[in-house]
N, C-alpha and C positions, 0 to 999 in steps of 0.2 A: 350860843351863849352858855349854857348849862353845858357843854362839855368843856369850855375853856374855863368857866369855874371850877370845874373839874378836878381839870389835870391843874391848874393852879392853886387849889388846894393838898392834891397830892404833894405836888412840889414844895409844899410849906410846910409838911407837915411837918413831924417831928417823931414820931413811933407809927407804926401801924400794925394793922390785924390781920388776918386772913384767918379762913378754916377751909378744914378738908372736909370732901362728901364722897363717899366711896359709896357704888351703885353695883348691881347684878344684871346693869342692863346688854344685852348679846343683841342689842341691832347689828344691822348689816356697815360693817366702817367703808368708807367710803375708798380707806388706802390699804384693806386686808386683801393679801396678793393669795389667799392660799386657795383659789383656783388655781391663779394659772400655776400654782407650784406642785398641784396636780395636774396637769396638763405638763406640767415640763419632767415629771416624774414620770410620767405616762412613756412620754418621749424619750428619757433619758433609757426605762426599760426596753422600749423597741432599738435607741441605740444599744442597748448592752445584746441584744440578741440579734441582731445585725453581727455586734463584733465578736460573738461565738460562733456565729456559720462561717467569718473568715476567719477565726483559728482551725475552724475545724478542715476549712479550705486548705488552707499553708500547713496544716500538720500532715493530708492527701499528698498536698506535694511536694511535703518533704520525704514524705514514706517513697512518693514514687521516684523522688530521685536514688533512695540510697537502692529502692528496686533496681533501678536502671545500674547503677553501679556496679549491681551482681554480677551483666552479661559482657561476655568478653568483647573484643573488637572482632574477631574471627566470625562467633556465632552470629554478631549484627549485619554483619556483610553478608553471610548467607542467608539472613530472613530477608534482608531487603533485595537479593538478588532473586530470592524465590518469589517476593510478595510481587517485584517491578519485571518480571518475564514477560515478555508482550509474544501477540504471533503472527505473521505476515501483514497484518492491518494494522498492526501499529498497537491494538489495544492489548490492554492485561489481559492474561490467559486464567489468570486464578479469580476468586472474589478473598474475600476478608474471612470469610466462613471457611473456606480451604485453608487459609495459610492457619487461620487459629486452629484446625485441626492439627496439623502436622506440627506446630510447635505452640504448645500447650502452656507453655513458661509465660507466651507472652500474653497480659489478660488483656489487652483491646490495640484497636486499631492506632490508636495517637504514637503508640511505641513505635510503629513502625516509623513516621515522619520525623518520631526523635533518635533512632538510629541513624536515620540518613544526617542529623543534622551532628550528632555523636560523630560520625564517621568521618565529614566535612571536617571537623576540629582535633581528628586524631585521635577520639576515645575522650572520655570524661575526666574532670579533676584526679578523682580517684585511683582511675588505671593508669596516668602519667605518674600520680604519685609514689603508686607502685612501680612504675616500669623505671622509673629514675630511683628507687631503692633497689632493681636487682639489676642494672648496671652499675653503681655504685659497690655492692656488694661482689657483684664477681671482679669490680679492680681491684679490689681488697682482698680477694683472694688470692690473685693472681699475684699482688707485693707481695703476699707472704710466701708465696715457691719464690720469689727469686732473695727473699730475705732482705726488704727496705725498709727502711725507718719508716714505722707512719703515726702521726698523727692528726688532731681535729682539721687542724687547717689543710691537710692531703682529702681527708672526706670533701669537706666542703669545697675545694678546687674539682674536682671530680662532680661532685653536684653541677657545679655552675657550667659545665661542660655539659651533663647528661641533658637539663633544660633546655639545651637547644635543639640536641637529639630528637625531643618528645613534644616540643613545640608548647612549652609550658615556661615563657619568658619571665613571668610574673613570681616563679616559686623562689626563696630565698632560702639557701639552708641558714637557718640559726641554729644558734647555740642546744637548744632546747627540742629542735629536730633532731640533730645531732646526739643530742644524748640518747632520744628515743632511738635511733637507728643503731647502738651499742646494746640498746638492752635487746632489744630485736634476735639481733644476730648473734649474742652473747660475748661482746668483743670488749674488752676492757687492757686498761697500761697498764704494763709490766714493768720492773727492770729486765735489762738486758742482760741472760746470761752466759751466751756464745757467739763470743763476735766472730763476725765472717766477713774477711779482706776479698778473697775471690770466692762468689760463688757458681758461676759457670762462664765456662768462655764457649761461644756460639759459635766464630769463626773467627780461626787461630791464625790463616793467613789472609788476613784483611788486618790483622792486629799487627801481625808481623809488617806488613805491607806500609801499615801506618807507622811503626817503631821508625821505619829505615827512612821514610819519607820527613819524619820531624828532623831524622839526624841531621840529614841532607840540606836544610834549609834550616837547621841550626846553626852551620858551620859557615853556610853562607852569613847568615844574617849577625852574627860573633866578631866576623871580620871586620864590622864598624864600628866596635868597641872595644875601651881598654879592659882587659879580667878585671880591674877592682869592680867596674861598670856591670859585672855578670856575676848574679847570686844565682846557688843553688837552693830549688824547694825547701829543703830542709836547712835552711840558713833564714828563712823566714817562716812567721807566723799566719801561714797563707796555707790551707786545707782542700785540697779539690774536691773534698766531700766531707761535709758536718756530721760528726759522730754525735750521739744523746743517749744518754744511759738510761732511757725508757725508750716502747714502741707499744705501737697498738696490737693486738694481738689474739686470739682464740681462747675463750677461758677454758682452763683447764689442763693448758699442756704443759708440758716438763720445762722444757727447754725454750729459752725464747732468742728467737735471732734477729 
């Protein structure tokens, strides 16, 4: 009864009161979390030192790859033909303490397992990316003794060729590759300032050979047509090789063909 007076009173009233009381009292609250927010601080530092021994892990192995990068395919083959030598029984003739004497480069035994598995795959990222920059570059040198037009898109067709060579499907020249492989080799577009119509003939009677054999099967094949029906090359707008008044080319030389 005296609470429903109460709150019936409240309900009627018309103004009311309140006052503040402000206290110093530090009991224990029954919803103050800042144990466990010690406890999860606690934890939050073991996580943070956790995830510094695996950076410090991934930065091991990322050193160790760019280590492994250093050794050719040639040298891997010959530590793991020396490390895997067996002798009439079948087993290894060396231990691990032999091989690391004799090739000192390499610091532990796991190199060896990732040669073999290097070797399995053709050499690592790195030496396909090299080995498809110096077949790339020696056909670039090669167009420029016989004097061909080149440019970006002759690179990158020559890439997309080398990838299969080196067993590296996945590598893409862009644009941006490309340009590094200019500054590389110091190869930058010119204009063109000595044009060259012939510049060598390889084998003069196979050309000749060729000359007589179109004649021969020109005149046949003329015979089913009226002359208005037979234009000559030079009556049309038709090139059997596209001229460009730039090429890619060696910085620094005189003359560009």
């Amino acid at each position: 009864e005296n609470l429903y007076e109460t709150i019936k009173s409240v309900k009627s009233a018309t103004t009311y009161r309140y006052s503040e009381e402000t206290t110093l009292d530090v009991d224990n609250d029954p919803f103050d979390y800042s144990s466990s927010s010690d406890e999860e601080e606690g934890h939050h530092d073991n996580n943070s030192e956790s995830e510094e021994e695996v950076d410090e892990e991934e930065s091991k192995s990322e050193k160790d790859k760019r280590h492994l990068a250093n050794y050719s395919l040639d040298f891997m083959q010959e530590v793991v033909d020396y490390a895997d030598e067996k002798d009439k029984n079948g087993k290894r003739r060396r231990s691990w303490k032999t091989v690391r004497h004799r090739y000192k480069s390499v610091p532990n035994q796991s190199y060896v397992s990732r040669f073999r598995t290097y070797l399995q795959q053709h050499g690592t990222k790195r030496q396909k990316t090299n080995d498809i920059d110096e077949i790339v570059f020696k056909k670039f040198l090669q167009a420029l003794e016989q004097a061909l037009l080149l440019h970006d898109v002759d690179l990158q067709r020559w890439v997309l060729k080398a990838v299969k060579e080196v067993h590296l499907e996945a590598f893409h020249p862009s644009h941006g590759w490309v340009n590094n492989f200019k500054v590389r080799h110091h190869v930058v577009s010119r204009r063109i300032t000595n044009v060259v119509t012939c510049h060598e003939i390889e084998n003069p009677d196979e050309i000749l050979k060729t000359e007589n054999d179109y004649r021969e099967n020109f005149f046949k094949s003329s015979s089913h047509y009226r002359p208005s029906q037979i234009f000559n090359t030079d009556q049309v707008g038709v090139e059997r090789q596209l001229y460009s008044n730039r090429t890619l080319t060696m910085e620094g030389g005189k003359k560009v063909f």
